[in-house]
C-alpha positions as CSV (number, residue, x, y, z in Angstrom):
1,X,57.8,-12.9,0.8
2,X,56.3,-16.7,0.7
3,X,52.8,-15.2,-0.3
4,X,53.4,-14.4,-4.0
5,X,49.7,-13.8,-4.9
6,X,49.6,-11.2,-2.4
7,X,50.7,-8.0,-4.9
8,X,48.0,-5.7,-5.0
9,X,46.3,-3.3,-3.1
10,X,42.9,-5.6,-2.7
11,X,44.9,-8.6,-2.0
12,X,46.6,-6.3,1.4
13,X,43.0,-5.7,2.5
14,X,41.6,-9.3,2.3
15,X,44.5,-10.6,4.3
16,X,43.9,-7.9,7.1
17,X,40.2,-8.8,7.4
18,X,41.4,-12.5,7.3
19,X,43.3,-12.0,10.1
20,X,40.6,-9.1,11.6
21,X,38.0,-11.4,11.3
22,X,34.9,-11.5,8.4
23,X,32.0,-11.6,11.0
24,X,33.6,-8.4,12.9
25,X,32.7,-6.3,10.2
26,X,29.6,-4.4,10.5
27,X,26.9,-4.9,8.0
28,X,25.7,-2.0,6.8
29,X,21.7,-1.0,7.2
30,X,21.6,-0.4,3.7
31,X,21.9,-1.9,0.2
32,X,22.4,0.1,-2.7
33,X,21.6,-1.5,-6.0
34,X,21.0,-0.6,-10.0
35,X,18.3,-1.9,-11.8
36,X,18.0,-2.5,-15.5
37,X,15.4,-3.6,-17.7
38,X,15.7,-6.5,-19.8
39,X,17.4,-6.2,-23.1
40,X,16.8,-7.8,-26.5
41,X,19.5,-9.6,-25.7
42,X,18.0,-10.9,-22.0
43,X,14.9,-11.3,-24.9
44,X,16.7,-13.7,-27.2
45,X,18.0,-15.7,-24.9
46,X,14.8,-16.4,-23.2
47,X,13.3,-17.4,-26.5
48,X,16.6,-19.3,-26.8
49,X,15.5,-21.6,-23.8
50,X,12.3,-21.7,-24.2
51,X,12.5,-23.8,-28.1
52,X,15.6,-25.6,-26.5
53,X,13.1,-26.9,-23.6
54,X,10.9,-27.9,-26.0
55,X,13.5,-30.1,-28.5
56,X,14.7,-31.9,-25.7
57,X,10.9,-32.6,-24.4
58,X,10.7,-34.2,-27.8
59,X,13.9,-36.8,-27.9
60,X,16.2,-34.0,-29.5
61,X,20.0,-33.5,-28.1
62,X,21.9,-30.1,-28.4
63,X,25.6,-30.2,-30.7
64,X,27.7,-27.8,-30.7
65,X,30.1,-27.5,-34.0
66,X,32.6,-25.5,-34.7
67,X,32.0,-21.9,-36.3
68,X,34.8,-22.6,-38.7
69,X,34.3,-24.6,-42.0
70,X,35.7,-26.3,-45.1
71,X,36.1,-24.4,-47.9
72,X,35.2,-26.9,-50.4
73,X,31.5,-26.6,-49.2
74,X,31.7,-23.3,-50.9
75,X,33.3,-23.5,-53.9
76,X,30.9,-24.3,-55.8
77,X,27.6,-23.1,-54.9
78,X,25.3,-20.5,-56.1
79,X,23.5,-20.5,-52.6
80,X,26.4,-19.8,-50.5
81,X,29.0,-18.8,-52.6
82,X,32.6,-18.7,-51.7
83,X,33.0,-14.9,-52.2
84,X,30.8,-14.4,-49.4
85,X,32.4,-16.3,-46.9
86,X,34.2,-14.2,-43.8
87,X,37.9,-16.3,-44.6
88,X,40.8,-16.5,-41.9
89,X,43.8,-15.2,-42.5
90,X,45.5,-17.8,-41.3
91,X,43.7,-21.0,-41.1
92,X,45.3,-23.9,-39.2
93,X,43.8,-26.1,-42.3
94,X,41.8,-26.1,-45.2
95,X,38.9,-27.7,-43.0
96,X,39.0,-24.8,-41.3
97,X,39.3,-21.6,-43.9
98,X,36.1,-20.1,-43.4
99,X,33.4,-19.0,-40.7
100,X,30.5,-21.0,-41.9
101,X,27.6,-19.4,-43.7
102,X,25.0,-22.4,-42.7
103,X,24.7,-24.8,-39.7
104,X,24.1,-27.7,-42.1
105,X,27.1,-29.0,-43.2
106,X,28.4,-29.3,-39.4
107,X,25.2,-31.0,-38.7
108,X,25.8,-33.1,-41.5
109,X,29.3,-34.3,-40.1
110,X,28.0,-34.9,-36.3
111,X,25.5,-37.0,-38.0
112,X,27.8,-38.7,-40.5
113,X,30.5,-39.2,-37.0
114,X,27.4,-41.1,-35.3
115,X,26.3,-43.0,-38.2
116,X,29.9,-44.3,-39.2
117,X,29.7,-45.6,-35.3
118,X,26.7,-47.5,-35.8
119,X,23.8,-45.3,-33.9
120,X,21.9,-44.0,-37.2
121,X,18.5,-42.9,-35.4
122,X,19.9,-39.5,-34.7
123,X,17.5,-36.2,-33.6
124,X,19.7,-33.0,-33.3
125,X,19.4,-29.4,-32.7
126,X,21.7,-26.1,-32.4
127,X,21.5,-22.5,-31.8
128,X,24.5,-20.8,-33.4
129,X,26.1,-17.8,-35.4
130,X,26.3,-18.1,-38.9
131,X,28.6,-15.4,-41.0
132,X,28.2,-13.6,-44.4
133,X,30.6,-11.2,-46.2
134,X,29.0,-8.7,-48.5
135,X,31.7,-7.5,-50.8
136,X,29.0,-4.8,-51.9
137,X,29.2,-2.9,-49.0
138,X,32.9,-0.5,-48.4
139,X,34.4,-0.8,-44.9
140,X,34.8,3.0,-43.5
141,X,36.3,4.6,-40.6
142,X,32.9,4.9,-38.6
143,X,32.3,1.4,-39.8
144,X,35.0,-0.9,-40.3
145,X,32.9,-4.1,-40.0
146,X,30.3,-2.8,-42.2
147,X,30.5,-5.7,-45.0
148,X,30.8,-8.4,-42.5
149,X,27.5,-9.7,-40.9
150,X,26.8,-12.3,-38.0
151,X,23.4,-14.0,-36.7
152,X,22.2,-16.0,-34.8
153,X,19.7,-19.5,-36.5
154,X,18.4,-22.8,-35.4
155,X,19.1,-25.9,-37.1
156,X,17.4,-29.0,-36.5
157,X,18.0,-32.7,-37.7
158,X,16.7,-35.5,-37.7
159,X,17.8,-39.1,-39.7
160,X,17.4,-42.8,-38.8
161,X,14.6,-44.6,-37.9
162,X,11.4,-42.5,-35.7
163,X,10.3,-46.2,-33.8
164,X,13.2,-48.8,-33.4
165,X,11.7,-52.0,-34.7
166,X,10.8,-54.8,-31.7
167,X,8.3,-57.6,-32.0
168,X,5.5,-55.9,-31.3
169,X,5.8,-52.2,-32.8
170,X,6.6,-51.8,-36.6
171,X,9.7,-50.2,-37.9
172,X,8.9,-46.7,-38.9
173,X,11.8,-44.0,-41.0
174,X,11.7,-40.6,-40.3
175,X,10.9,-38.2,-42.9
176,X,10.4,-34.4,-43.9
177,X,6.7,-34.6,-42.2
178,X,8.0,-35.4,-38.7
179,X,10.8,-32.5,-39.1
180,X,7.3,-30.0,-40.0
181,X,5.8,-31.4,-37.0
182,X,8.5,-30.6,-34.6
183,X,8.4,-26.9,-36.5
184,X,5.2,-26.2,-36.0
185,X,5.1,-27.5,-32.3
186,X,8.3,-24.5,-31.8
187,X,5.7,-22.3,-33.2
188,X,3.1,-23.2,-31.1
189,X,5.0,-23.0,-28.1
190,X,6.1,-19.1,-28.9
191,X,2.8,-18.5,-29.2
192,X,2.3,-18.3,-33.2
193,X,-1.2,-19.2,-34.4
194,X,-1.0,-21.7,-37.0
195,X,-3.5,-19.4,-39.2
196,X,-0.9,-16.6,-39.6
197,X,1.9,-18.6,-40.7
198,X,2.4,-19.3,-44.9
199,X,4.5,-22.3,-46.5
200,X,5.6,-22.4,-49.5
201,X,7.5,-25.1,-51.9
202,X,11.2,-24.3,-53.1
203,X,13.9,-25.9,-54.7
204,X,17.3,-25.0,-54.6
205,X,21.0,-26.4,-55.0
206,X,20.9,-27.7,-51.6
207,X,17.0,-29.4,-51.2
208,X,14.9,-31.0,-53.9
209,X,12.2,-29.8,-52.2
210,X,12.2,-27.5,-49.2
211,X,9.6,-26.8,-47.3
């Protein structure tokens, strides 16, 4: 009565071949097994790896915020506007209302925590699920979850100085040109020729200029 984990049928059997003795049971001349083929999922995440390898080759470290945000980073935008956010029910605070639409404003926060401890040179990167309500769209029986929509982006920033300044190397600030380069080395690495890709200039609520 001592052994209280021992209460189910699987639990009986392991402490009989315990006490029988693991290398007295035959192994068996075969080995049955199921193969599957790799997903889009087994797909992604390879991809996943692959640009993550190549960020942290380049100085970069990996954050990992919190998929719920503030709603005042909504209320007043026409990019990301507040009537598309997925909102909780019950939100433990007002920091935490909404599942976020973007990755910048939490990368904006991990980089205003590091700043406000006195290490501004800052390069980061995440992988992570951003959230969109489209009130457009009717929920049904077959599809309940048909105006909610999740995916999966990269963000990537960088801030501070690219060369820390010492006696005999100049002091040199990052800018939008270094952030292209890192882009276009992701591309590279996927295997994107450099010929087939097209940038434009935008602006926007958010960016001056975005390119």
């Amino acid at each position: 009565t001592y052994r209280v984990d021992v209460y189910r049928p699987c639990d009986v059997v392991e402490e009989i071949l315990r006490v029988y003795g693991y290398n007295n049971v035959e192994i068996s001349d075969e080995m049955h097994m199921s193969l599957s083929p790799k997903g889009n999922t087994d797909e992604s995440y390879k991809l996943q790896h692959m640009v993550s390898e190549q960020l942290t080759a380049e100085g970069y470290c990996e954050i990992m915020n919190n998929s719920l945000s503030a709603v005042g980073y909504y209320e007043n935008s026409e990019l990301l506007p507040l009537s598309k956010c997925v909102k909780v029910m019950n939100p433990l605070s007002g920091d935490l209302g909404v599942m976020r639409q973007t990755l910048l404003y939490g990368g904006l926060e991990s980089i205003a925590h590091n700043a406000n401890r006195k290490m501004p040179d800052l390069k980061f990167y995440e992988f992570g699920n951003v959230y969109t309500f489209n009130p457009e769209k009717e929920s049904t029986t077959e599809k309940p979850l048909a105006p909610y929509s999740e995916r999966m982006i990269l963000g990537i920033w960088l801030t501070g100085e690219k060369t820390p300044f010492s006696w005999n190397v100049a002091r040199v600030e990052s800018s939008v040109y270094d952030l292209m380069g890192i882009v276009n080395n992701i591309f590279k690495r996927l295997g994107l020729p450099e010929g087939s890709l097209t940038r434009t200039q935008a602006s926007d609520e958010l960016f001056a200029a975005k390119l």
